[in-house]
C-alpha positions as CSV (number, residue, x, y, z in Angstrom):
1,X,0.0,0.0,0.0
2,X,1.6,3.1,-1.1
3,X,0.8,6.5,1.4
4,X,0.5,9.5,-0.6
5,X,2.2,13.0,1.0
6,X,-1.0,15.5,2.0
7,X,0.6,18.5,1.6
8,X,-0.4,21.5,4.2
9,X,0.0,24.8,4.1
10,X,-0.1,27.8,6.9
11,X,-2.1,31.3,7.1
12,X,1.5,32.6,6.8
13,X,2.4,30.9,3.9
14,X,-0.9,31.8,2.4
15,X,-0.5,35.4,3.5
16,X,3.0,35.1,2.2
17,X,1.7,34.6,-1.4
18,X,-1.1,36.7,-1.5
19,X,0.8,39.5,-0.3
20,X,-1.7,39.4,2.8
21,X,-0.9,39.7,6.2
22,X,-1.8,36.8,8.2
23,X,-4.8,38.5,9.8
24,X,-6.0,38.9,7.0
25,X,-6.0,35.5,5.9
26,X,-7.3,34.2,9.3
27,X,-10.2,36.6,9.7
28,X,-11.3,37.6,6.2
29,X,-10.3,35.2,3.8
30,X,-11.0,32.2,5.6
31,X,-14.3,33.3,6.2
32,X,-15.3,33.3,2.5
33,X,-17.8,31.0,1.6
34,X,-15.5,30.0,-1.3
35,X,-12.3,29.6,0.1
36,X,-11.1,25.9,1.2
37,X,-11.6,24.7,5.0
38,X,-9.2,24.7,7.1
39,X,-7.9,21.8,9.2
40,X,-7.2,22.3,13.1
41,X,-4.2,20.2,14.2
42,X,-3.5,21.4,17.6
43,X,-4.0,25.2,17.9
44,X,-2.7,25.6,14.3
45,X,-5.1,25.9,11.0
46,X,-3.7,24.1,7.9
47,X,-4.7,24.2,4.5
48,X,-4.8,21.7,1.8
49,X,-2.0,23.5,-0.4
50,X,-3.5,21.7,-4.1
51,X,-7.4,23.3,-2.6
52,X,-5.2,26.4,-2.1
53,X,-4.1,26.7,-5.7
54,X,-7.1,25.2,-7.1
55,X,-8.6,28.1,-5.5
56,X,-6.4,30.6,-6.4
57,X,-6.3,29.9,-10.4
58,X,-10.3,30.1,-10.0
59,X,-9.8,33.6,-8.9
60,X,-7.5,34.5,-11.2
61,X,-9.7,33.6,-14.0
62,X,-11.7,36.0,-12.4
């Protein structure tokens, strides 16, 4: 059985892209009713990274 990698990816990471500040990220964007759900491991949100960038070329597209 072969275990495939789940990438994750932070609010900082996303903020770091977006040219966002993490705040940003955690209280507006995350929010939307588009935007992928977050994952709680601990304290600490994670996002899929590929629903990430699925999400972003949909916006570009925009």
């Amino acid at each position: 059985m072969t275990q495939q990698l789940i990438e994750k990816i932070t609010a900082e990471e996303i903020a770091a892209e977006l040219d966002y500040s993490t705040r940003h990220v955690k209280e507006k964007l995350s929010r939307k009713p588009d935007f992928p759900k977050a994952i709680k491991i601990g304290a600490k949100r994670f996002w899929m990274r590929q629903e990430f960038k699925n999400w972003l070329v949909k916006q570009r597209e925009r």
